[in-house]
ZADO-1210 file (C-alpha; in nm, 4 decimals, padded with zeros to 6 digits):
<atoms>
<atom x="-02.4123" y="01.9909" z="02.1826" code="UNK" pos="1"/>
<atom x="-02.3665" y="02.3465" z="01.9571" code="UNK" pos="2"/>
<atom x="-02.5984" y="02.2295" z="01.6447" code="UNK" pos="3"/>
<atom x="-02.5004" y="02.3911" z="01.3350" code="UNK" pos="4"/>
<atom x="-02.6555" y="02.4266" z="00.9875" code="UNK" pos="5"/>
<atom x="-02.4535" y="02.4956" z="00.7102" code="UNK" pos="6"/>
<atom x="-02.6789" y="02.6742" z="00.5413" code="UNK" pos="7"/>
<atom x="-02.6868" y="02.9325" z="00.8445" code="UNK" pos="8"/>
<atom x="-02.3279" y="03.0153" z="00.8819" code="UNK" pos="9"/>
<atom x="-02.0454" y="03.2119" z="00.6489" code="UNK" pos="10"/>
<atom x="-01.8452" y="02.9422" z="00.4816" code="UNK" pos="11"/>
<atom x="-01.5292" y="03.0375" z="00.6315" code="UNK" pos="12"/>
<atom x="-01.6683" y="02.9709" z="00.9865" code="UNK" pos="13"/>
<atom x="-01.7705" y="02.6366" z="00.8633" code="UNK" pos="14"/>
<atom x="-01.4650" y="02.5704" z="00.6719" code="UNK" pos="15"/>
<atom x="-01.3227" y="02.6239" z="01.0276" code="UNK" pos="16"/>
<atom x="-01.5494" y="02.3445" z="01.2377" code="UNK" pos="17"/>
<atom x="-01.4663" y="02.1212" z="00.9361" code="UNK" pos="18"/>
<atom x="-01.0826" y="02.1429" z="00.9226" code="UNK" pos="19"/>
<atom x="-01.0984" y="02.1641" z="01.3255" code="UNK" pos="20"/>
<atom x="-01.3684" y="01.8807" z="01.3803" code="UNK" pos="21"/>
<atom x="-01.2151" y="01.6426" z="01.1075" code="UNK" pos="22"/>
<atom x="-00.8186" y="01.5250" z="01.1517" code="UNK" pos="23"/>
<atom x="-00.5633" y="01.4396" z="01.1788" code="UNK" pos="24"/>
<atom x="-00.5601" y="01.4663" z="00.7884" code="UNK" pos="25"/>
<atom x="-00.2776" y="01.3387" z="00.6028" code="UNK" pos="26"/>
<atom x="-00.1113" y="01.6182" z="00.3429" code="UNK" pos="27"/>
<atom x="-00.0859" y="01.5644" z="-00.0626" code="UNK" pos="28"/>
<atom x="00.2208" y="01.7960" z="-00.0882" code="UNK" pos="29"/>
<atom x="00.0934" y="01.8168" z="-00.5127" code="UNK" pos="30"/>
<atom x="00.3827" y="01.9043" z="-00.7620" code="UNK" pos="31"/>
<atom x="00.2440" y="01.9263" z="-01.0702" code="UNK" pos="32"/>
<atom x="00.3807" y="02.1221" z="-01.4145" code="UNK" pos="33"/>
<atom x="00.1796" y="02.3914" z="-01.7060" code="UNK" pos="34"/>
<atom x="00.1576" y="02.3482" z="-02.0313" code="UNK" pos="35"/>
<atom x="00.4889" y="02.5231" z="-02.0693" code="UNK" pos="36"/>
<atom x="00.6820" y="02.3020" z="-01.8443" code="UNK" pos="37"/>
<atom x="00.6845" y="02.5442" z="-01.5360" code="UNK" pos="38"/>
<atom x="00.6598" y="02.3455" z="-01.2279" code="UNK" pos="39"/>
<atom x="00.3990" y="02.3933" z="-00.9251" code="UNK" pos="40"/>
<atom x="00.4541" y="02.2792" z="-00.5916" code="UNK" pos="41"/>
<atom x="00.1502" y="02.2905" z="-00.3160" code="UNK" pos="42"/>
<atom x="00.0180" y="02.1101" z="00.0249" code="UNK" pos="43"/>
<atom x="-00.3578" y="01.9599" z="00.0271" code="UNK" pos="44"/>
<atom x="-00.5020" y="01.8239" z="00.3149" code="UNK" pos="45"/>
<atom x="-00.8007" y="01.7382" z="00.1326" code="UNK" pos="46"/>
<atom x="-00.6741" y="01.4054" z="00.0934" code="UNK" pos="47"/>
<atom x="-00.6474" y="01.0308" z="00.1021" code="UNK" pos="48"/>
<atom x="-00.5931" y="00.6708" z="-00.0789" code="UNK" pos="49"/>
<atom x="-00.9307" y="00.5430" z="-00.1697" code="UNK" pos="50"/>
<atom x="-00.8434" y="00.2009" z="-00.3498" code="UNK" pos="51"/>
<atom x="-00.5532" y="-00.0238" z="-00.4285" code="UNK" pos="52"/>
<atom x="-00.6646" y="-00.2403" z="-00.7460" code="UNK" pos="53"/>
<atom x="-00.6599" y="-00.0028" z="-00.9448" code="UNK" pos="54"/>
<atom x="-00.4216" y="00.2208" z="-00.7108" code="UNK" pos="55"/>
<atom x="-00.6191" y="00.5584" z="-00.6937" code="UNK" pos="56"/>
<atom x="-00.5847" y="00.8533" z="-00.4508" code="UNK" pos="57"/>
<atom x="-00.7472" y="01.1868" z="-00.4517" code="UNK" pos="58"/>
<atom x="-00.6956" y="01.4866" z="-00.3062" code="UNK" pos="59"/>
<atom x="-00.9247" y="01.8133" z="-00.3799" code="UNK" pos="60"/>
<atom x="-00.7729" y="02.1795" z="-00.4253" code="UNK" pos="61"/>
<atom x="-01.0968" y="02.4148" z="-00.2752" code="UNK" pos="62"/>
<atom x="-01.2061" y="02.7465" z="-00.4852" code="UNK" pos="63"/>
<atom x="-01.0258" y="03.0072" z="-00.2622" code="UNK" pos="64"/>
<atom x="-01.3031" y="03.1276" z="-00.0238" code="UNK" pos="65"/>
<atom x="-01.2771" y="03.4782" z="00.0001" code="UNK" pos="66"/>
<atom x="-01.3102" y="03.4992" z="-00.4056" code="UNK" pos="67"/>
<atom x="-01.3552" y="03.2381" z="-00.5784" code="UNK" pos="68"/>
<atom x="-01.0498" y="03.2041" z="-00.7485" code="UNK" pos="69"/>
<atom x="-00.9166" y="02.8212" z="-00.7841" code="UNK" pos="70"/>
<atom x="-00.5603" y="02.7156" z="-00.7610" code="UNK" pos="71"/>
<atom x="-00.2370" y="02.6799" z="-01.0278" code="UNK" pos="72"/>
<atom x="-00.2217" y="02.2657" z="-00.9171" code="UNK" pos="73"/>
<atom x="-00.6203" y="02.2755" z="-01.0306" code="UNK" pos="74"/>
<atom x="-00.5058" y="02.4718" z="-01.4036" code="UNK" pos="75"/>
<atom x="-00.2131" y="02.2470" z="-01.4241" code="UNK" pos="76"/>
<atom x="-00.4291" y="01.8985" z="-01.3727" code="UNK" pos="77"/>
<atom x="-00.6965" y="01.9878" z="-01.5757" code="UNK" pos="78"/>
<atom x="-00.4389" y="02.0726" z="-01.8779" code="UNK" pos="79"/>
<atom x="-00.1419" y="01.7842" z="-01.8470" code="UNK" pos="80"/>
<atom x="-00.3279" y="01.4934" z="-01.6915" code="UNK" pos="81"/>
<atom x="-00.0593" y="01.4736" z="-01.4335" code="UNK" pos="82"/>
<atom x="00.0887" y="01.4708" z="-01.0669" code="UNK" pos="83"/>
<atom x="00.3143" y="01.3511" z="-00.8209" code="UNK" pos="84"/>
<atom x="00.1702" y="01.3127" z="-00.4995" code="UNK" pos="85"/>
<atom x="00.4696" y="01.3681" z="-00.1743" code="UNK" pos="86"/>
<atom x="00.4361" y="01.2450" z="00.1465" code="UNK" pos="87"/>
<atom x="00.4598" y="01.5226" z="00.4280" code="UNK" pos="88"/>
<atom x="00.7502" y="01.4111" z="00.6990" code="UNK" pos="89"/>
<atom x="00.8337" y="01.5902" z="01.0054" code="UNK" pos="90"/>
<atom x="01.1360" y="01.6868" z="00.8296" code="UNK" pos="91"/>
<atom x="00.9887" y="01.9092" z="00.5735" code="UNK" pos="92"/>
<atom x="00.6801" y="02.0355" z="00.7366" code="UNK" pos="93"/>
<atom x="00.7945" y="02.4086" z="00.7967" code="UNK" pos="94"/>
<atom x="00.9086" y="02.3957" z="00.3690" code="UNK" pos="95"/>
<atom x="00.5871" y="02.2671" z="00.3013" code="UNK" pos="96"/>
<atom x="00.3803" y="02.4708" z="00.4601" code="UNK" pos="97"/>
<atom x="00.6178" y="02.7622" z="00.2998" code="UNK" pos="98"/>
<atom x="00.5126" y="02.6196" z="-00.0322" code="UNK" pos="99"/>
<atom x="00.1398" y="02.6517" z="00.0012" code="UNK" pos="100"/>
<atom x="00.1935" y="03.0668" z="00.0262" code="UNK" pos="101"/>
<atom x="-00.0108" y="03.1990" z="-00.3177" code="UNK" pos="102"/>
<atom x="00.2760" y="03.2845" z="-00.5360" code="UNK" pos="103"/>
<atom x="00.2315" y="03.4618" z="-00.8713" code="UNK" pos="104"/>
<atom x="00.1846" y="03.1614" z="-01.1879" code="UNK" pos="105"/>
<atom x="00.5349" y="03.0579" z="-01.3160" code="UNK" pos="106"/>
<atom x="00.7294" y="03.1044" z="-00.9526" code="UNK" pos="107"/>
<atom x="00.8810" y="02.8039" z="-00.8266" code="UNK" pos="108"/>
<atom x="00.7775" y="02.7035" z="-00.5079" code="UNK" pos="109"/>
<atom x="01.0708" y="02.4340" z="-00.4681" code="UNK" pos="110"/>
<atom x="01.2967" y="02.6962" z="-00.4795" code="UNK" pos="111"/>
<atom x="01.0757" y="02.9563" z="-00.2532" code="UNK" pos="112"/>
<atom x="01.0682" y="02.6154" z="-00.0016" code="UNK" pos="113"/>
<atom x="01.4132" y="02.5222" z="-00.0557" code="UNK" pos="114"/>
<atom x="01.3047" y="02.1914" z="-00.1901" code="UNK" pos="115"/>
<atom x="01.4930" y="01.9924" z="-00.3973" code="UNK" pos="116"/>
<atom x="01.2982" y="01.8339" z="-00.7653" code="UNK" pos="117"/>
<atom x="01.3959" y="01.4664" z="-00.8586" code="UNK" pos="118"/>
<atom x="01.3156" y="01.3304" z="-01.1861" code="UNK" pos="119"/>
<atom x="00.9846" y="01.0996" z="-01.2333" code="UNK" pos="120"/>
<atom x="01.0027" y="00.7835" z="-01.4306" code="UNK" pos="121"/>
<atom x="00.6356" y="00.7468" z="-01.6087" code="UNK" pos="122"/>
<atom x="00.5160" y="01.1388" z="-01.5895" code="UNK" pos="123"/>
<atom x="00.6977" y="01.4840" z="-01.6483" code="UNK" pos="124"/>
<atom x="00.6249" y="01.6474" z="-01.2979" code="UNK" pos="125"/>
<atom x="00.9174" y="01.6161" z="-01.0328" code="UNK" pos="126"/>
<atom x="00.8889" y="01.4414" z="-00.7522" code="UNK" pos="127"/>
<atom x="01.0361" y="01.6027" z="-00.4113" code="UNK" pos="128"/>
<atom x="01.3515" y="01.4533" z="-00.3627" code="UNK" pos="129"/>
<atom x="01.3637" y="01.5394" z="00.0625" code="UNK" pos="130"/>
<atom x="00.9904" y="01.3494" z="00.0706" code="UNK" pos="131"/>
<atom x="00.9953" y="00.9868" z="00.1940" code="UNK" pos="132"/>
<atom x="00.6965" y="00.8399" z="-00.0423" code="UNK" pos="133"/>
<atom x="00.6143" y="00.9553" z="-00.3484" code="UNK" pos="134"/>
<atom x="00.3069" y="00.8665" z="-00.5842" code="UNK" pos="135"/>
<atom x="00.3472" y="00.9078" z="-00.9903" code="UNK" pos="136"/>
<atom x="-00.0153" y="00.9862" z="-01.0839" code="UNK" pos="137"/>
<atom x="-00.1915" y="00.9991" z="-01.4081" code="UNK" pos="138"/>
<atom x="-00.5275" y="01.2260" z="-01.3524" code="UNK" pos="139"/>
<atom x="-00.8363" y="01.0188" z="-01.4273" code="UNK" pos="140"/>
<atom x="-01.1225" y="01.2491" z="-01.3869" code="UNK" pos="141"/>
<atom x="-01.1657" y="01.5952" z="-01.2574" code="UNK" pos="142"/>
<atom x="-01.5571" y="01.6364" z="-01.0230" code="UNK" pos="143"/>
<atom x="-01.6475" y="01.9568" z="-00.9518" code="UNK" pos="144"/>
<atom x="-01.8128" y="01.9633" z="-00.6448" code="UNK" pos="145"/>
<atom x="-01.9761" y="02.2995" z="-00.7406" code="UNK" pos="146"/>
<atom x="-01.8830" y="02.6563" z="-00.8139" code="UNK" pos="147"/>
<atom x="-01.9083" y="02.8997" z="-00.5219" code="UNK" pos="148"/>
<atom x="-01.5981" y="02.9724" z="-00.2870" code="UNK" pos="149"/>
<atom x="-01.4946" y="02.6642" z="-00.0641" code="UNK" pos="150"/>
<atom x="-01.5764" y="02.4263" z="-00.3223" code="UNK" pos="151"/>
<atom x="-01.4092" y="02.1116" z="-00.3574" code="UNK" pos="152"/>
<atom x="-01.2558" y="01.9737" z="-00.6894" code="UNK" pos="153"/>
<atom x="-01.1815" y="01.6088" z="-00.6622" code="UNK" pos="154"/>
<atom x="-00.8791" y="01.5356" z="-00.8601" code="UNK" pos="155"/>
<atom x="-00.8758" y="01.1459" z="-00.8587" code="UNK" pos="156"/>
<atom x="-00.5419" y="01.0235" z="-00.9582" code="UNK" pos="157"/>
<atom x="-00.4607" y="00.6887" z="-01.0151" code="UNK" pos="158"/>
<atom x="-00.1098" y="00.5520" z="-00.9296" code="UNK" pos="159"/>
<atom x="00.1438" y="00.4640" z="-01.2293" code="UNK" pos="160"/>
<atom x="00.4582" y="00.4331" z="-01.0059" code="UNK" pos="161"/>
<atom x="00.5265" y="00.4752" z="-00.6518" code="UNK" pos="162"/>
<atom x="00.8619" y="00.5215" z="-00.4623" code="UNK" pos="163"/>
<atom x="00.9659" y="00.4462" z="-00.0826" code="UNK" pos="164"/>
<atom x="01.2654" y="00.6058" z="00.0970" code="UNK" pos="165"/>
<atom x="01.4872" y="00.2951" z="00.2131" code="UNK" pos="166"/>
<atom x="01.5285" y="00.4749" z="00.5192" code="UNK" pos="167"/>
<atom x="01.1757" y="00.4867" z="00.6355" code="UNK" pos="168"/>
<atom x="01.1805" y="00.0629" z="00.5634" code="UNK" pos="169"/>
<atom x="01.2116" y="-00.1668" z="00.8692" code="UNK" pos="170"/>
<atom x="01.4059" y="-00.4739" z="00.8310" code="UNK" pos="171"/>
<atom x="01.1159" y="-00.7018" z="00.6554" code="UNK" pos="172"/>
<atom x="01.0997" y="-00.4133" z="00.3814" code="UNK" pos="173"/>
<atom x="00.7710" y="-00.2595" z="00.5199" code="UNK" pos="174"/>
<atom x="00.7758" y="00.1306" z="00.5568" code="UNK" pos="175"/>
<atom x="00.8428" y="00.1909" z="00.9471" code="UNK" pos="176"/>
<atom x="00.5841" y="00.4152" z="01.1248" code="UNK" pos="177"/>
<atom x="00.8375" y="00.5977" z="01.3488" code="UNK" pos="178"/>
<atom x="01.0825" y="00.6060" z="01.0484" code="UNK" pos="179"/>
<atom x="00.8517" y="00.7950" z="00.7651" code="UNK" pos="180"/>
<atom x="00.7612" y="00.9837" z="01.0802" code="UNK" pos="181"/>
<atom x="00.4269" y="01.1681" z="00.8793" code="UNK" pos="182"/>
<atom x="00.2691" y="01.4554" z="00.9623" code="UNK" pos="183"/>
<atom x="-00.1112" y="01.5453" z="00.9727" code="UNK" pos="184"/>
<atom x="-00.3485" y="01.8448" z="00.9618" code="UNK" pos="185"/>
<atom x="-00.5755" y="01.9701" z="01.2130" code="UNK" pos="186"/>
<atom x="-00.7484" y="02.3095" z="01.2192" code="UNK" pos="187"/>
<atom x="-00.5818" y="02.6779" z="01.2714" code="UNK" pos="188"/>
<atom x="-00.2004" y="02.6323" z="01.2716" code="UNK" pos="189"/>
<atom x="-00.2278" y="02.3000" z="01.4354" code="UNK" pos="190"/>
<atom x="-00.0524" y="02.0162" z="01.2811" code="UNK" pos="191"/>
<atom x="00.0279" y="01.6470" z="01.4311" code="UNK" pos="192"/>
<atom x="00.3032" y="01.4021" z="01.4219" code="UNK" pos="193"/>
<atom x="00.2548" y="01.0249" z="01.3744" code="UNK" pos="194"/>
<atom x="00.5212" y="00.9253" z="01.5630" code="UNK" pos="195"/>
<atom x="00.6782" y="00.8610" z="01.9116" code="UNK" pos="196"/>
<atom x="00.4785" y="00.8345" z="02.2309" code="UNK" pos="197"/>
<atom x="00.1794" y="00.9556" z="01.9749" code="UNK" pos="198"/>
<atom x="00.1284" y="00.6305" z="01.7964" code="UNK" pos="199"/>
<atom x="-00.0525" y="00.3131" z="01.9534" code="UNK" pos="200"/>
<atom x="-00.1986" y="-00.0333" z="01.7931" code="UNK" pos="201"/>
<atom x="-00.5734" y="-00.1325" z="01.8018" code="UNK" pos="202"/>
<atom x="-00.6397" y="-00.4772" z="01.7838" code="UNK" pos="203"/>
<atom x="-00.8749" y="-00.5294" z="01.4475" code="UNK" pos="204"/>
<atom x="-01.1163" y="-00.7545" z="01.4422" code="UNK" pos="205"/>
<atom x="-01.0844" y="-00.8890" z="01.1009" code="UNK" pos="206"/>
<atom x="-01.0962" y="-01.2247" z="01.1412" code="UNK" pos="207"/>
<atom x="-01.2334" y="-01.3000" z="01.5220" code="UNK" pos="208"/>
<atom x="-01.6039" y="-01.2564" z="01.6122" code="UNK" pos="209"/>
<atom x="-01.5981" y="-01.0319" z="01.9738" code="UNK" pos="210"/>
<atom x="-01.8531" y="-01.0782" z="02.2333" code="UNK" pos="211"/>
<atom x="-01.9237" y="-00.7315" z="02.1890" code="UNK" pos="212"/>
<atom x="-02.0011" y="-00.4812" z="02.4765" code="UNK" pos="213"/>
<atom x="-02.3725" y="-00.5720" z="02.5163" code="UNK" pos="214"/>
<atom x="-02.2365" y="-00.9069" z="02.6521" code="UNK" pos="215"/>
<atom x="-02.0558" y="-00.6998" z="02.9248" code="UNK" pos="216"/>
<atom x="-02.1951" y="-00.8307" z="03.2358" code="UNK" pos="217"/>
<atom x="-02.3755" y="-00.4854" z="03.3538" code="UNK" pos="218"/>
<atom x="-02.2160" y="-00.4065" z="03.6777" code="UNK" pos="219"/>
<atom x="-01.8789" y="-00.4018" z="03.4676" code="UNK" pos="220"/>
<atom x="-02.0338" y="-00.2033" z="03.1691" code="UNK" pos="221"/>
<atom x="-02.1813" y="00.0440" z="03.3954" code="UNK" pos="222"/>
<atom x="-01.8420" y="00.1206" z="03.6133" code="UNK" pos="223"/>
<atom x="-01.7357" y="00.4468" z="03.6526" code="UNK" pos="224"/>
<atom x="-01.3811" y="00.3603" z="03.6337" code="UNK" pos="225"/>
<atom x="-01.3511" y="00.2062" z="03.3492" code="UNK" pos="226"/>
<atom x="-01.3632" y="00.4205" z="02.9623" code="UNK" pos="227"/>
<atom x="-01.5234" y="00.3557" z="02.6376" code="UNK" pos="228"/>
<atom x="-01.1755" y="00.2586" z="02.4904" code="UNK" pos="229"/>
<atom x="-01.1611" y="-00.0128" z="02.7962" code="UNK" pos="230"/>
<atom x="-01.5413" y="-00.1702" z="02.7532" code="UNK" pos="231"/>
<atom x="-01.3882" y="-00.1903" z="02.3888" code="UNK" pos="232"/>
<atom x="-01.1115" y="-00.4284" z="02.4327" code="UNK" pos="233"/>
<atom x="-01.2832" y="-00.6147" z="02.6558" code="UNK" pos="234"/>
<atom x="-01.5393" y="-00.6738" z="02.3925" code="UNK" pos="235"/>
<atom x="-01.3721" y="-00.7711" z="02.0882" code="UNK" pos="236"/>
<atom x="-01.2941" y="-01.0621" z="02.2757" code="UNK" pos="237"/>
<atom x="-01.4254" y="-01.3997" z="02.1696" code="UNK" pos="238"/>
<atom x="-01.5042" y="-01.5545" z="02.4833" code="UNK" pos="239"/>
<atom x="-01.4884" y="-01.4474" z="02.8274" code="UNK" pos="240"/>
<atom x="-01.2026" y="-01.6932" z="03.0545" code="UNK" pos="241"/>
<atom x="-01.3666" y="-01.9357" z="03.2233" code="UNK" pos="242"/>
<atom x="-01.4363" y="-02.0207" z="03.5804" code="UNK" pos="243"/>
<atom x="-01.1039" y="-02.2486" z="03.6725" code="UNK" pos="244"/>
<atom x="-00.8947" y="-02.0056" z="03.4701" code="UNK" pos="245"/>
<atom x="-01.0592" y="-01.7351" z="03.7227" code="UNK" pos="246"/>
<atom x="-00.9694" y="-01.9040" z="04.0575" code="UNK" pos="247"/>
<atom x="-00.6445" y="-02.0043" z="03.9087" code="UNK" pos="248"/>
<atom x="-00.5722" y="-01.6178" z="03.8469" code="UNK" pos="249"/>
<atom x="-00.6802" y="-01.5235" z="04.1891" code="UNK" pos="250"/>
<atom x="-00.4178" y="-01.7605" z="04.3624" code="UNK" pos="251"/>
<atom x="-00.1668" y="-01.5149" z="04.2298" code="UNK" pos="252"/>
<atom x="00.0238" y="-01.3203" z="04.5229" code="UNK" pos="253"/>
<atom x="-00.0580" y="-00.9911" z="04.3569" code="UNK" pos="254"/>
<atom x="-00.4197" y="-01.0329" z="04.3595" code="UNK" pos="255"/>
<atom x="-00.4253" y="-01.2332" z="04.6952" code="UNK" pos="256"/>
<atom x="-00.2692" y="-00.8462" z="04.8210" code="UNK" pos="257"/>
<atom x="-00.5092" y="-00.6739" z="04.6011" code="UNK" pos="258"/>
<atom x="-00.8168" y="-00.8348" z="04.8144" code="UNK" pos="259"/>
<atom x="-00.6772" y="-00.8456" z="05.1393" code="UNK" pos="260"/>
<atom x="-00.6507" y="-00.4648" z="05.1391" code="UNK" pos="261"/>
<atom x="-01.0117" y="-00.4201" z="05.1221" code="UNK" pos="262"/>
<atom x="-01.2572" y="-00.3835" z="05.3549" code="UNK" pos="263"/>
<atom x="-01.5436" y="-00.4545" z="05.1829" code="UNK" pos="264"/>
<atom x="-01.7605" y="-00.5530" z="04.8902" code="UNK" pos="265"/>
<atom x="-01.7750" y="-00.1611" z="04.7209" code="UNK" pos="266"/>
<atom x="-01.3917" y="-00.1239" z="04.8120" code="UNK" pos="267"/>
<atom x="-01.2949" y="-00.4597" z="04.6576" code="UNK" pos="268"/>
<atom x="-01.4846" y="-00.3921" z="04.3151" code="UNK" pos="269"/>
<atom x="-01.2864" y="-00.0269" z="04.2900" code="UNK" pos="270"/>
<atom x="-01.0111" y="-00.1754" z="04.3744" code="UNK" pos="271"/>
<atom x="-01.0284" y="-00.4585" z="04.1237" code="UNK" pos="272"/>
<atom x="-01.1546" y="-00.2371" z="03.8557" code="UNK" pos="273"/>
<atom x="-00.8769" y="00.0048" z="03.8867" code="UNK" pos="274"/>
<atom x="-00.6194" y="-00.2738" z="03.8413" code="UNK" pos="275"/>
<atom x="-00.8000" y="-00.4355" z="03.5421" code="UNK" pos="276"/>
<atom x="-00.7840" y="-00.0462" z="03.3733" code="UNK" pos="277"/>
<atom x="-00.4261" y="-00.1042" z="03.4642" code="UNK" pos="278"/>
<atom x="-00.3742" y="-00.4383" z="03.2590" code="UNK" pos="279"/>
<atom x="-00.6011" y="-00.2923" z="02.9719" code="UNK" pos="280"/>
<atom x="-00.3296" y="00.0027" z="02.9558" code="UNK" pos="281"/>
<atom x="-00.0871" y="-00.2629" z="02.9166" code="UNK" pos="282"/>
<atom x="-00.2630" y="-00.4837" z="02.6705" code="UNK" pos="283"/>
<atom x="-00.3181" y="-00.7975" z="02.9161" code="UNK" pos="284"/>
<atom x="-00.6974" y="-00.8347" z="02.8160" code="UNK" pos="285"/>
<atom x="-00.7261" y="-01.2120" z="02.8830" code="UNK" pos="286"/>
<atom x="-00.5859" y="-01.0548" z="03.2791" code="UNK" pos="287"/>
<atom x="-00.8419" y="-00.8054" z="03.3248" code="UNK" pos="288"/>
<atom x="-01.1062" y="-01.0116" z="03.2306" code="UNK" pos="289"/>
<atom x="-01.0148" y="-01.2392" z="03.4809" code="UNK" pos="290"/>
<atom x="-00.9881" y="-00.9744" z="03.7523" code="UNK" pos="291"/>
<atom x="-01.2710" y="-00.7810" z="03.6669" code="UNK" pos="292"/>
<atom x="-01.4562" y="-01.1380" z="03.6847" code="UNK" pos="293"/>
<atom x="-01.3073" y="-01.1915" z="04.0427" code="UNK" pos="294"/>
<atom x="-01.5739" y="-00.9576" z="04.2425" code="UNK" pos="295"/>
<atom x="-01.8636" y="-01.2493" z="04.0988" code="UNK" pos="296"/>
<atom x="-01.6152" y="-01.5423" z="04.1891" code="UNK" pos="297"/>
<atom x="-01.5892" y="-01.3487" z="04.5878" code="UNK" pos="298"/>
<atom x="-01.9764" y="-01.3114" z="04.5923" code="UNK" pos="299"/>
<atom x="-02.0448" y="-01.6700" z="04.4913" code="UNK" pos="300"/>
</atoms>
């Protein structure tokens, strides 16, 4: 692997392997207002939720690399206490990132991004009316994570109200993945969508105690076809099927086909391993156990 030491490379090339090496990152689109009541309006990807009792997120606006400078959202924190934190959707992405061009102090970026302000309820920033979630913050501490270009300022913000589009909400009231359709950060220009053929559902295991890979037997742990992802789901589960669920799954006409195409003991296992990748792709574990278990049953 390329090793690199911070210490021994400009901070812009290592602001680069960071952003690229660490994402998708979701975006605090920040609107926030001066002492004077002029609004501000900026993306941070420098961001997440980091509790829910109290409700706090943070997000962290960098000292401007090439001098030093820090931001108008940072001033505007520091001197009201407050800020709305938007949710990026698909939507919006191309007016957001317009936003986050360094206007002069006192222009209003919903205007420049054609973004519409909406009245908050507990604090005096506007939220963005076109975003599907928005947080109502109240700024609880300010860490300064030190004072050279590229340096992080932690804004940590707990919640006071929060608002959901009824649009993005599926029919049990719980925000819809496809629906809020978010957006994410990656490195360069790149940005990602969490929706469509992109998302997929891992099995946690929260309240089940899997095998674990090292439980594997080795001559499926070591095969060639199958990935890290599939040695994963085949160990977080609980207890591998036993031997009359095996020879009950091998009566099936697919299988009986399966085996009867091979020739011998190496073409079997291939074959059998490529079909249990198959049922792991379509998230029939308890199945490709039971195949994967059928080249032991054949030799026994």
């Amino acid at each position: 692997m390329h090793s690199i030491k911070p210490s021994e490379v400009a901070t812009k090339d290592l602001h680069g392997y960071l952003l690229g090496g660490v994402g998708p990152r979701p975006i605090a689109l920040a609107s926030t207002m001066d002492e004077h009541g002029n609004p501000n309006l900026s993306p941070f990807s420098f961001f997440n939720v980091f509790s829910a009792n109290p409700p706090i997120a943070i997000f962290s606006p960098a000292r401007r690399v090439r001098n030093n400078t820090i931001k108008h959202t940072l001033e505007n924190c520091r001197a009201t206490k407050e800020v709305v934190i938007n949710a990026v959707s698909y939507d919006i992405v191309e007016q957001v990132s317009l936003s986050s061009t360094e206007y002069p102090a006192g222009v209003n970026e919903f205007r420049k991004a054609g973004l519409t302000p909406m009245k908050s309820e507990t604090i005096r920033p506007h939220r963005v009316k076109e975003s599907p979630f928005h947080l109502e913050c109240q700024v609880n501490d300010i860490i300064e994570l030190g004072n050279q270009g590229g340096a992080g300022n932690l804004i940590v913000c707990e919640v006071k109200m929060l608002h959901v589009s009824e649009s993005v909400l599926d029919a049990n009231g719980k925000i819809d993945q496809d629906k809020i359709d978010l957006v994410g950060r990656l490195g360069g220009n790149w940005y990602s969508r969490g929706s469509g053929d992109a998302l997929f559902e891992v099995a946690k295991p929260l309240t089940t105690m899997g095998i674990g890979v090292d439980n594997i037997p080795s001559r499926i742990r070591n095969s060639y076809i199958l990935t890290g992802n599939d040695l994963g789901k085949l160990g977080n589960v609980e207890e591998i099927p036993d031997l009359e669920s095996i020879e009950n799954f091998s009566n099936q006409p697919e299988i009986q086909q399966l085996l009867d195409r091979c020739n011998d003991g190496e073409e079997q296992r291939e074959a059998l391993h490529s079909y249990a990748k198959d049922l792991l792709d379509r998230g029939l574990v308890q199945d490709a156990w039971k195949t994967l278990l059928l080249d032991k049953l054949n030799r026994a």
